[in-house]
C-alpha positions as CSV (number, residue, x, y, z in Angstrom):
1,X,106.7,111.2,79.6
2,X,104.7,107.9,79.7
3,X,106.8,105.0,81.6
4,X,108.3,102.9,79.2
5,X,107.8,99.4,78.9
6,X,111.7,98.2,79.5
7,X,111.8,100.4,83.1
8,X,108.4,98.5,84.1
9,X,109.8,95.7,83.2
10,X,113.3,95.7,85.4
11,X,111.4,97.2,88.4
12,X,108.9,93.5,88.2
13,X,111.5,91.8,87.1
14,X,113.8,93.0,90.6
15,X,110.6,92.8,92.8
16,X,108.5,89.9,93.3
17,X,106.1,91.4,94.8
18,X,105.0,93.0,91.0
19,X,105.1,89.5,89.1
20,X,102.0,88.6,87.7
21,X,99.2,86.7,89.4
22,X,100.3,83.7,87.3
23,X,103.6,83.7,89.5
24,X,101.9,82.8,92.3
25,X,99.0,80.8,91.3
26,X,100.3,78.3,88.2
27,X,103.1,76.7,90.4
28,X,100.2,75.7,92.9
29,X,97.7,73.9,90.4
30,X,99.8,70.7,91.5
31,X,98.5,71.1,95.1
32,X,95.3,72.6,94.1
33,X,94.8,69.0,92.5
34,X,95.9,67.5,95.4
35,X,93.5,68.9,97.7
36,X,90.6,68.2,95.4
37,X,91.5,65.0,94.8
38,X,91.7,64.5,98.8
39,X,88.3,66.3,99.1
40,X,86.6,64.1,96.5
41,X,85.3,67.2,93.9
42,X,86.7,69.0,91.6
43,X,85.2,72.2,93.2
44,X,85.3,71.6,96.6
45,X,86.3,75.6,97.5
46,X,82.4,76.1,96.6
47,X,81.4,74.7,100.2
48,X,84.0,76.7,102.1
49,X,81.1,79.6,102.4
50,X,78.1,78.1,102.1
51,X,76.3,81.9,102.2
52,X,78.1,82.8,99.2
53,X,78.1,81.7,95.4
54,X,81.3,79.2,94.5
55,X,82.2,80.1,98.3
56,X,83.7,83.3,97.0
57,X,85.7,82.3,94.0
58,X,85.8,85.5,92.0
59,X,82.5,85.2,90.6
60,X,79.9,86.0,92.8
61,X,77.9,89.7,93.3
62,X,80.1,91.7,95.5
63,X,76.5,92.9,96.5
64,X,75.2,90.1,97.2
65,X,78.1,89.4,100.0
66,X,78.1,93.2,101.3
67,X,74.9,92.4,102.3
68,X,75.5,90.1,104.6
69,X,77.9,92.4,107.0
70,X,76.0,93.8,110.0
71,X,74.6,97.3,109.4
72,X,77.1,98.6,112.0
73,X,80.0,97.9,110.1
74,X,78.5,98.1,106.3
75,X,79.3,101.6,104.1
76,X,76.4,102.9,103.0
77,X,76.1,100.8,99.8
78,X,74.0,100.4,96.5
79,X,73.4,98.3,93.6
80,X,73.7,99.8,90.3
81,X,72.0,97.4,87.7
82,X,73.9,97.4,84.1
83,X,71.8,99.8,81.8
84,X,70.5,102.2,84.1
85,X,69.8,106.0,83.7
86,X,72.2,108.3,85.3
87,X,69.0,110.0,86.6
88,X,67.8,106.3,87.9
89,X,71.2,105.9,89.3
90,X,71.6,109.4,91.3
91,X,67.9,108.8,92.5
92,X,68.8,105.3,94.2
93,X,72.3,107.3,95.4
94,X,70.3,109.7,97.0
95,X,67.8,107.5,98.6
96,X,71.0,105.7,100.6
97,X,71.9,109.3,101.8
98,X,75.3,108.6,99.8
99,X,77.2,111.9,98.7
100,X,80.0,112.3,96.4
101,X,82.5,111.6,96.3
102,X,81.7,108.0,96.1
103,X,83.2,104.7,95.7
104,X,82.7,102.9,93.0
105,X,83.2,99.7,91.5
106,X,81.7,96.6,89.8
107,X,79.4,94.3,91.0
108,X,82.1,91.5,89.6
109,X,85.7,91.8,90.1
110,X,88.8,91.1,91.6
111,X,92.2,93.2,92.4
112,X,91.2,96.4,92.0
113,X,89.3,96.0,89.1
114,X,87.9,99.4,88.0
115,X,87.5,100.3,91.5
116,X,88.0,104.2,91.5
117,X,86.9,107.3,93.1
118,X,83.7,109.2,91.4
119,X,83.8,112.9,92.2
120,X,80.5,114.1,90.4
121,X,77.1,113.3,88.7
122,X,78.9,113.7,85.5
123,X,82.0,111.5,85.9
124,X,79.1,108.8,86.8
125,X,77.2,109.7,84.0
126,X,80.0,109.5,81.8
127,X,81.4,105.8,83.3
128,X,77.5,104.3,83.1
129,X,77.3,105.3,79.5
130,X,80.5,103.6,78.6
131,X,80.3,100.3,80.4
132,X,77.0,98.2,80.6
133,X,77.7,96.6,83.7
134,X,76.7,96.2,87.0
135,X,78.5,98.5,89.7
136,X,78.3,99.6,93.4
137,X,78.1,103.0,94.6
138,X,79.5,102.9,98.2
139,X,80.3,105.8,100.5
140,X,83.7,107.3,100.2
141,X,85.3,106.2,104.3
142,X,87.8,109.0,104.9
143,X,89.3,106.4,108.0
144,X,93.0,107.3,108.1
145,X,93.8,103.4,108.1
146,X,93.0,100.0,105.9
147,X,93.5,96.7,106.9
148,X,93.5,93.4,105.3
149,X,91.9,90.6,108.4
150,X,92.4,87.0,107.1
151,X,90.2,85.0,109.5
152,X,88.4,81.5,109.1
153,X,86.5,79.2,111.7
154,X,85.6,75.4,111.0
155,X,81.5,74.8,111.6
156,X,80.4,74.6,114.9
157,X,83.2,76.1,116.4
158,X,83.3,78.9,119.1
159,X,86.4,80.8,118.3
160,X,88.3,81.1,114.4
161,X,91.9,81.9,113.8
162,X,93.7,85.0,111.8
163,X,96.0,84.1,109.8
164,X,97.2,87.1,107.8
165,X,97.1,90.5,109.2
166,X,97.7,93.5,106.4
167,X,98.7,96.8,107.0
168,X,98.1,99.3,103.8
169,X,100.2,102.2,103.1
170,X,98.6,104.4,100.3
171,X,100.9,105.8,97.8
172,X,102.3,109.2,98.0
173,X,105.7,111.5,97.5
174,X,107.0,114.1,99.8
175,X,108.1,117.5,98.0
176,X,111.5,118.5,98.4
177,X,110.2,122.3,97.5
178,X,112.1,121.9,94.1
179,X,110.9,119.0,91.9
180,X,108.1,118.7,90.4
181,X,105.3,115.8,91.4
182,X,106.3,113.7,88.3
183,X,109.7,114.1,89.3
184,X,109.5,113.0,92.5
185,X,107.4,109.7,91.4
186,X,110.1,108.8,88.8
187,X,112.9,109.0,91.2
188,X,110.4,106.4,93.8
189,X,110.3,102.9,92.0
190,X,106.7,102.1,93.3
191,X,105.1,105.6,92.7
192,X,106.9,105.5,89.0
193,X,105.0,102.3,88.0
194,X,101.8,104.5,88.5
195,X,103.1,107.3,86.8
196,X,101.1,106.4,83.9
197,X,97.8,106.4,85.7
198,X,98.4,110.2,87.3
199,X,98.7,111.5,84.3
200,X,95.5,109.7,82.7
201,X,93.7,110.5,85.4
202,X,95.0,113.8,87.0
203,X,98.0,115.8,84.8
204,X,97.4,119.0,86.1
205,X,99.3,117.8,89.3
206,X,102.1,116.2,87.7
207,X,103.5,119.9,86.8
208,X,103.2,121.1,90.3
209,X,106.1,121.8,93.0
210,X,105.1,120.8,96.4
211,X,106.6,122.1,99.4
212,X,108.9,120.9,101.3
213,X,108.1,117.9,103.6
214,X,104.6,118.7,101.9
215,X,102.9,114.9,101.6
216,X,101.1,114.7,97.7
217,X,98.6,111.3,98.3
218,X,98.4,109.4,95.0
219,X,95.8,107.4,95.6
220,X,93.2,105.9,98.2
221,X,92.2,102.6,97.1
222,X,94.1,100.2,98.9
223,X,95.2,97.6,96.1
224,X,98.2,96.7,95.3
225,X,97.8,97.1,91.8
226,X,97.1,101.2,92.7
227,X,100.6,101.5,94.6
228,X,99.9,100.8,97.8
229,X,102.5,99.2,99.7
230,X,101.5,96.0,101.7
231,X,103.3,95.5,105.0
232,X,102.9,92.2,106.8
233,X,101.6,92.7,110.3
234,X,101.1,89.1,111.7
235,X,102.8,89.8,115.0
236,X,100.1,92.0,115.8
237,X,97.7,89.1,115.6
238,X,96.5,88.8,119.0
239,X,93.3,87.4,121.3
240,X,91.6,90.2,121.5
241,X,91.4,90.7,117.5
242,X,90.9,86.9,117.2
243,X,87.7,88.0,119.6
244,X,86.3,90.7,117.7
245,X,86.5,88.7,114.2
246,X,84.5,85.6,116.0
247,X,81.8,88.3,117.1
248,X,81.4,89.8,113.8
249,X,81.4,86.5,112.0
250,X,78.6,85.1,114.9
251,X,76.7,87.4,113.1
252,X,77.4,86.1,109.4
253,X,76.3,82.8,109.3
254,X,77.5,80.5,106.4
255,X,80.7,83.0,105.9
256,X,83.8,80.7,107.2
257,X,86.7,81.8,105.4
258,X,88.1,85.1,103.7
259,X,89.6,88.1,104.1
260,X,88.4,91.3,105.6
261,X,89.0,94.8,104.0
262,X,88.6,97.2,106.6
263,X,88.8,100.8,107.4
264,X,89.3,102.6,110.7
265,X,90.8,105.1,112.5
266,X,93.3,103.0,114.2
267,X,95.2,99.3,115.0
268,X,93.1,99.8,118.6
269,X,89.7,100.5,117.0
270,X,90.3,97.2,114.7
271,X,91.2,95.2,117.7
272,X,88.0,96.4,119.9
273,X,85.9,96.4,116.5
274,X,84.7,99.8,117.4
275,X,84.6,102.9,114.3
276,X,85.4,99.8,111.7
277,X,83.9,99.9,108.3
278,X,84.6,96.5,105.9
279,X,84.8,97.4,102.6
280,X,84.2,93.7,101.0
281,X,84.7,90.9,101.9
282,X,87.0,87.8,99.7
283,X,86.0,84.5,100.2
284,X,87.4,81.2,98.8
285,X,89.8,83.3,96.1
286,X,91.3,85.5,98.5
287,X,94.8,86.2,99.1
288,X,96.7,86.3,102.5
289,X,98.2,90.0,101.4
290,X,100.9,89.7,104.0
291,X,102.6,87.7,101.7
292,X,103.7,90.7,99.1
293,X,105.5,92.8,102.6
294,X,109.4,91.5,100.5
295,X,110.9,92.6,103.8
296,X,109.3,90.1,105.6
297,X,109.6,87.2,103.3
298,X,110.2,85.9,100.1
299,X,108.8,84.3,97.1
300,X,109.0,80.5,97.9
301,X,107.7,81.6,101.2
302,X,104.1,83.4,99.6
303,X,103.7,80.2,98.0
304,X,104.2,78.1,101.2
305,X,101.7,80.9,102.6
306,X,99.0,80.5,99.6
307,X,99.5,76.7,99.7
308,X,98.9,76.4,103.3
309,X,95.6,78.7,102.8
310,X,94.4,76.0,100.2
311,X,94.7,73.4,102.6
312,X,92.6,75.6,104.8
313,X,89.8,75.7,102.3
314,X,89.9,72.1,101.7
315,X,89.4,71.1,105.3
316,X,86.7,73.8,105.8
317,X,84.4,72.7,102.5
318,X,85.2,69.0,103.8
319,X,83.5,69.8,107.2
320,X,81.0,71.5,105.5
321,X,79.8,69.4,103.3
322,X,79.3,66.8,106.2
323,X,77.1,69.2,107.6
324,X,75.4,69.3,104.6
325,X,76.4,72.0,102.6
326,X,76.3,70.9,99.1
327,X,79.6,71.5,96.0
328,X,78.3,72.9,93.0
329,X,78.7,70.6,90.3
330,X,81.6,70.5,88.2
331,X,79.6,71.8,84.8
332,X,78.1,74.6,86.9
333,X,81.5,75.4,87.9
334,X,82.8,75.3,84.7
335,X,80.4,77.5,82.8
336,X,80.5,80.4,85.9
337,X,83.9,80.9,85.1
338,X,83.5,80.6,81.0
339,X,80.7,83.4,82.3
340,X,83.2,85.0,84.1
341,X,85.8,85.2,81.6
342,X,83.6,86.3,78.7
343,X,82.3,89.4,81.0
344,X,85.8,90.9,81.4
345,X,86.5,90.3,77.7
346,X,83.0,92.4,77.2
347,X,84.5,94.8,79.3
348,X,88.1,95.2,77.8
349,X,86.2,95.9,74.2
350,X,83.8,98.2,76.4
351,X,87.1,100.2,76.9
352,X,88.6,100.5,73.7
C-alpha cells in the first residue's frame, strides 16, 4: 500500500531534517542580500570558483566540473549528449571501459536529481528515449563508504579549511526472519518515506522475508532525498585531512570552495587520500550536509551553519575578483537560471 500523504506529512512535519529546501534557504535571502550588497554585485557567488560556470550555482555541466578532478581520483566518466542513439551511447560507454551497472545522472542537477543506478543496455535505452537530455554515464564505485568533504581556501593561500565533514549511511532494514521487507520499512520512519520508490522501482522485494539479522540495502546513492541518513562528523576534521584536501585542490586551480562527494573504503583512506574516488563536486550552491545529523543540532543552528557558509562565499569571490576574476553580469545571471528553470519544467512534462 502506497504511503499516504497525511503519514508523510507528520513524519516532515516532526523532523526537520525532511522540510523542504525552502525551509532552509527563504529565511536567508535577508543575509544573502546582505552579503551582495557588501560585495558590490548582485552575483557575486559567480567569482567564488573562477574554473567553474556561476562558480557552481546549480547551473553549470556536472561534466564540465568532473573534469577537472585529477585522473587518480576521477570515476571513469562520460558525457551523454541529449538525443543520442542507444547504440551511440553504449559505443562511447564502451570506449571508457565502463561496465554496467552504471551510474547515471544528468549533466544538470542538483539533490539527487534522477541520479539512479542503470543495470542494462535496455534500461538505458529505455531512459534515453524518454528524456532528451544530457546525462553522465559514470562507473558504479562499490567503496563501502561516502563522504561529504566541505573544504574552501582564499587565493594565494597554502593551506584551506574543512568546514563540514559528512558521514553517509545508506538506507536499509534488518529482517527479523518474520516480516516482510515492506513491513519492516513501514515500521522505520525513514525507510517508510521511500516506501513508495521500492515499490516503483523493485516490488518483487517488498513481498520477501529476510532472515534474521539478514541486512536488505535500499539504496546506494548517497542523497538525502534517497534515505540516506546524514551524520555530522566535524570532530573528525583533523590536519592530516585538511592536508590531503590542499593537495588535491593544488591540483584544481580556480576551484576554491565546495563540497566533495567521495567514496572509499574507509575514514583512514579519506584522511591519507589514498583508494578515494569523488563523485562530483558542488561549488557555490552547496550545502554543509552536516547540518541535517538532528542529533547533533537543530534547525536555527543549520541556518547559522548555511549563513556562515554564505559569508564564506562572499569573502572568497571578494578576493577573487581583486585578483581579477570577473562576476557575471546580472542579466547573464538572470537568464541562466530562467534557463535553468525552464529545463526542469521540460523534464517534469518529459515524465508525465
Amino acid at each position: 500500500m502506497a504511503v499516504s500523504k497525511w503519514q508523510r506529512f507528520w513524519i516532515k512535519l516532526r523532523n526537520w531534517e525532511y522540510w523542504p529546501s525552502q525551509a532552509f534557504y527563504y529565511p536567508l535571502i535577508p543575509h544573502f542580500l546582505w552579503q551582495a550588497l557588501r560585495a558590490g554585485h548582485p552575483a557575486f557567488f559567480t567569482a567564488t570558483n573562477p574554473a567553474i560556470f556561476t562558480g557552481g550555482f546549480g547551473f553549470e555541466s556536472k561534466y564540465d566540473t568532473m573534469v577537472q578532478i585529477p585522473a587518480q581520483y576521477r570515476p571513469k566518466t562520460v558525457l551523454l549528449p541529449p538525443s543520442i542513439s542507444i547504440q551511440e551511447a553504449l559505443s562511447i560507454i564502451e570506449a571508457a571501459a565502463i561496465e554496467f551497472p552504471l551510474i547515471l545522472k544528468p549533466d544538470l542537477g542538483f539533490r539527487g536529481f534522477l541520479v539512479q543506478k542503470v543495470a542494462s543496455p535496455e534500461v538505458l535505452a529505455t531512459i534515453l528515449e524518454q528524456l532528451d537530455i544530457a546525462f553522465l554515464a559514470q562507473e558504479l564505485v562499490l567503496a563501502k563508504e561516502e563522504f561529504g568533504v566541505f573544504y574552501h581556501r582564499f587565493p594565494g593561500q597554502a593551506s584551506g579549511r574543512i568546514t563540514s565533514l559528512t558521514l553517509k549511511t545508506f538506507l536499509e532494514v534488518v529482517g527479523d526472519g518474520q516480516a516482510t521487507v515492506q513491513q519492516l520499512m513501514e515500521a522505520d520512519q525513514r525507510a517508510l518515506l521511500q516506501l513508495d520508490r521500492i515499490q516503483e522501482q523493485a516490488p518483487d522485494l517488498l513481498t520477501k522475508v529476510p532472515q534474521k539479522g539478514a541486512r536488505i540495502p535500499l539504496g546506494m546513492i548517497g542523497n538525502h532525498s534517497k534515505g540516506t541518513r546524514f551524520i555530522n562528523g566535524n570532530h573528525l576534521i583533523d590536519q592530516e585531512l585538511t592536508r590531503t584536501f590542499d593537495r588535491i585542490c593544488d591540483q584544481m586551480p580556480g576551484i576554491c570552495y565546495g563540497r566533495f562527494d567521495i567514496k572509499c573504503d574507509s575514514f583512514e583512506q579519506l584522511k591519507q587520500g589514498t583508494g578515494i574516488k569523488i563523485l562530483e563536486i558542488n561549488g557555490t550552491c552547496s550545502e554543509p550536509t552536516h547540518i541535517y545529523d538532528q542529533t547533533k543540532g537543530t534547525y536555527w543552528s543549520a541556518l547559522r551553519d548555511f549563513a556562515a557558509h554564505w559569508t564564506l562565499v562572499r569573502k572568497i569571490a571578494v578576493a577573487n575578483h581583486r585578483l581579477g576574476a570577473p562576476y557575471l553580469p546580472a542579466t547573464r545571471m538572470i537568464r541562466t537560471i530562467r534557463e535553468g528553470f525552464a529545463y526542469f519544467r521540460k523534464i517534469a512534462e518529459l515524465q508525465k
